[in-house]
N, C-alpha and C positions, 0 to 999 in steps of 0.2 A: 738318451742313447736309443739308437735303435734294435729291434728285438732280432736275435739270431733268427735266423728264418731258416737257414739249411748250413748242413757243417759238411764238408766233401772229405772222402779221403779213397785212398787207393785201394784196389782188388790186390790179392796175392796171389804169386804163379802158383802154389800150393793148396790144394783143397783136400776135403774130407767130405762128402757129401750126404748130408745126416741133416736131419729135423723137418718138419713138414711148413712149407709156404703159408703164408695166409696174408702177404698182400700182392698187388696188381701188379704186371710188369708194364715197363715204362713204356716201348716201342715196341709190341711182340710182332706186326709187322715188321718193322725193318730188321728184329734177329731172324725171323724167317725169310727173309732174301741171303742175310748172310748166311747163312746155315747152306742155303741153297747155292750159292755162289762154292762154297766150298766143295760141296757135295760135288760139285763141274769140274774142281782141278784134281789134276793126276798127283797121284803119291809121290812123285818126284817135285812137280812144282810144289807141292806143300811143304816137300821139306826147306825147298829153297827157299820159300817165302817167309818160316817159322823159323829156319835155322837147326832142322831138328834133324836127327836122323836114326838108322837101326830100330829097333826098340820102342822107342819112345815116339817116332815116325810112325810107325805102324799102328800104334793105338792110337793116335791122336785122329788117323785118317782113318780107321773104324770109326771113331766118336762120330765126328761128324755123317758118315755114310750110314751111321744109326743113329743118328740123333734123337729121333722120337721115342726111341725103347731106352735113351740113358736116361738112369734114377734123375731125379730132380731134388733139391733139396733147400733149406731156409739158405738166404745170401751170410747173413752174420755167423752162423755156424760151421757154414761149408767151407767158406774162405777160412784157412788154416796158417797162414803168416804171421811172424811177429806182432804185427802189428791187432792181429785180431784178435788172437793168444792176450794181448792185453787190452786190445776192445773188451772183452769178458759178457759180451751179449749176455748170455746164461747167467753170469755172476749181479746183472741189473735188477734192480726190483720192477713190480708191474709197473710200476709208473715211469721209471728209467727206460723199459724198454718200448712203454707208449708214446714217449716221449724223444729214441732212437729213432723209431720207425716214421716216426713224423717228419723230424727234423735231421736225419743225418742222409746223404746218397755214397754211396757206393758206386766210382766211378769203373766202366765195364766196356770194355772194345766189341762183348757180342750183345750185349744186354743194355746199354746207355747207359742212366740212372739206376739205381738200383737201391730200393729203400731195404734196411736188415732184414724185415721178413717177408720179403719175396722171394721168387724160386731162381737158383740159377744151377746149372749142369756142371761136368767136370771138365769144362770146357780148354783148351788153350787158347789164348790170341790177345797181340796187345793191339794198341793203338799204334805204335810204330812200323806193325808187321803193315808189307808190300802187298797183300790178298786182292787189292782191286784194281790192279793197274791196267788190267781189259780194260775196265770201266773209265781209266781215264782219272781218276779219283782214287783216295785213301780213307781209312778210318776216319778219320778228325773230320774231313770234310764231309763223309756219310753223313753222321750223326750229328755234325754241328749245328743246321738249324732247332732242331728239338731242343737241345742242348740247352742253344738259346733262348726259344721260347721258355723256357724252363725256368732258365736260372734268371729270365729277365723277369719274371713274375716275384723273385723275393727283393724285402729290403736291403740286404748284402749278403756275404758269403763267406763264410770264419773257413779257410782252408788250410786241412791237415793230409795234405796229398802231395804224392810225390810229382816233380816239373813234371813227367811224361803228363800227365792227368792234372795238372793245375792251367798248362797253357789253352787245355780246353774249354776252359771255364773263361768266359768273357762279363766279367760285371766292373762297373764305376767303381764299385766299394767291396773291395775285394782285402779281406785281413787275412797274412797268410803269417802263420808259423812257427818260425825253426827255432831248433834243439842246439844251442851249442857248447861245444867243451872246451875247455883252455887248457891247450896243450901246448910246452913249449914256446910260447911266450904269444901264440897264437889261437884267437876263436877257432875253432871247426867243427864242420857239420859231417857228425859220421854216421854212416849207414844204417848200423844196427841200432845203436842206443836211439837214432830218429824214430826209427819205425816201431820201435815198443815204446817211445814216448807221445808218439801223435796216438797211437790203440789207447794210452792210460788218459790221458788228456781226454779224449770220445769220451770214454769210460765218466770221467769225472763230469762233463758235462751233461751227459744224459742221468747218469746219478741223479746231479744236483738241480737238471733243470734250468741249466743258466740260459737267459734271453738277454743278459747283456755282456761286451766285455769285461765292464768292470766289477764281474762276478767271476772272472777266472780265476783260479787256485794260485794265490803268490807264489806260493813255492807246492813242488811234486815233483817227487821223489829226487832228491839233492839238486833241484832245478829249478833257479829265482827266476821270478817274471821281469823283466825291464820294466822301467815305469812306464804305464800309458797315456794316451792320449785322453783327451778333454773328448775330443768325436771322431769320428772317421767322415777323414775329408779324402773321398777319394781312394786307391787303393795302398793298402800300407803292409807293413812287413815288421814286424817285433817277436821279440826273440826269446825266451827260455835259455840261462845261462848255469854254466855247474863249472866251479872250478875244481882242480883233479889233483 
């Protein structure tokens, strides 16, 4: 088997921005263009681009217009979603989260990659959002040769992210996944119970240090693993199943 080299998984629109950085950012030129790109559009085009408005408008377009003066803080901490809430960064032993920081990215529409203890803002912006159409170009496409060069330097990529943030990941050996429940006489993949099962899954992996599949946790928390494969030929999809 080949050894997990990096685990992906989604940023949260929700932050708390708390703990001090201590590693590198991935592309701090290219968040410094975007940062600057934003600082160029008017409060009205951002809200149309973000979808945002009143209130919530209005801080978002200070953020950016001060961006240098907002707090900065650790990425696994700050991020405050479901999914991070059971990420449990802080609840890792040292070696759990030596072994996070190395091996997990945190995918980020202002920041790229983003290892758990590097620095990110309380920024908004996904990768869907419209912010570069001057340019002729979108997020995905900004960021995607990096991306690349990135993700093509490991041996594959065990992904617990959601589609917006999984279609950017481009590798041969791509193992991604999902959560599902049986409900009414049907598998399904639901929002919530995903997103605090891919944070516990992190969790477990960085724990325990796994560098192979067939070192993932049969069962967590009321959730069987299907059986695996012999190798990863290619990009695949297997599933975590709980019946209800």
């Amino acid at each position: 088997m080949e050894e997990i080299m990096k685990l992906i998984i989604s940023p949260s629109k929700t932050k708390d921005i708390k703990g001090t950085p201590s590693g590198p950012m991935f592309a701090s030129h290219m968040t410094e263009q975007i940062v600057k790109h934003m600082q160029g559009v008017s409060k009205e085009g951002l809200g149309k681009a973000l979808k945002i408005k009143d209130t919530v408008l209005d801080e978002v377009y200070d953020f950016y217009q001060n961006y240098d003066k907002e707090v900065e803080g650790m990425a696994a901490l700050s991020y405050d979603g479901l999914s991070f809430k059971n990420f449990d960064y802080d609840g890792l032993s040292e070696e759990g989260k030596a072994f996070a920081n190395t091996h997990v990215w945190i995918g980020s529409a202002l920041y790229g990659l983003v290892a758990p203890n590097s620095g990110i803002k309380g920024y908004r912006l996904d990768l869907i959002d419209p912010v570069l159409k001057e340019e002729k170009t979108n997020l995905y496409a900004w960021w995607q040769p990096l991306v690349d060069a990135a993700v093509g330097e490991e041996d594959w990529i065990l992904n617990l992210a959601s589609k917006e943030y999984s279609k950017w990941i481009n590798h041969p050996k791509m193992v991604t996944i999902e959560f599902l429940e049986h409900r009414n006489g049907v598998w399904k993949q639901l929002s919530t119970s995903s997103k605090q099962m891919r944070g516990s899954l992190a969790h477990y992996i960085c724990e325990h240090q796994v560098t192979e599949l067939s070192q993932l946790p049969k069962e967590l928390k009321g959730f069987v693993l299907d059986p695996l494969p012999t190798a990863i030929d290619g990009s695949i999809t297997i599933a975590y199943r709980k019946e209800l």
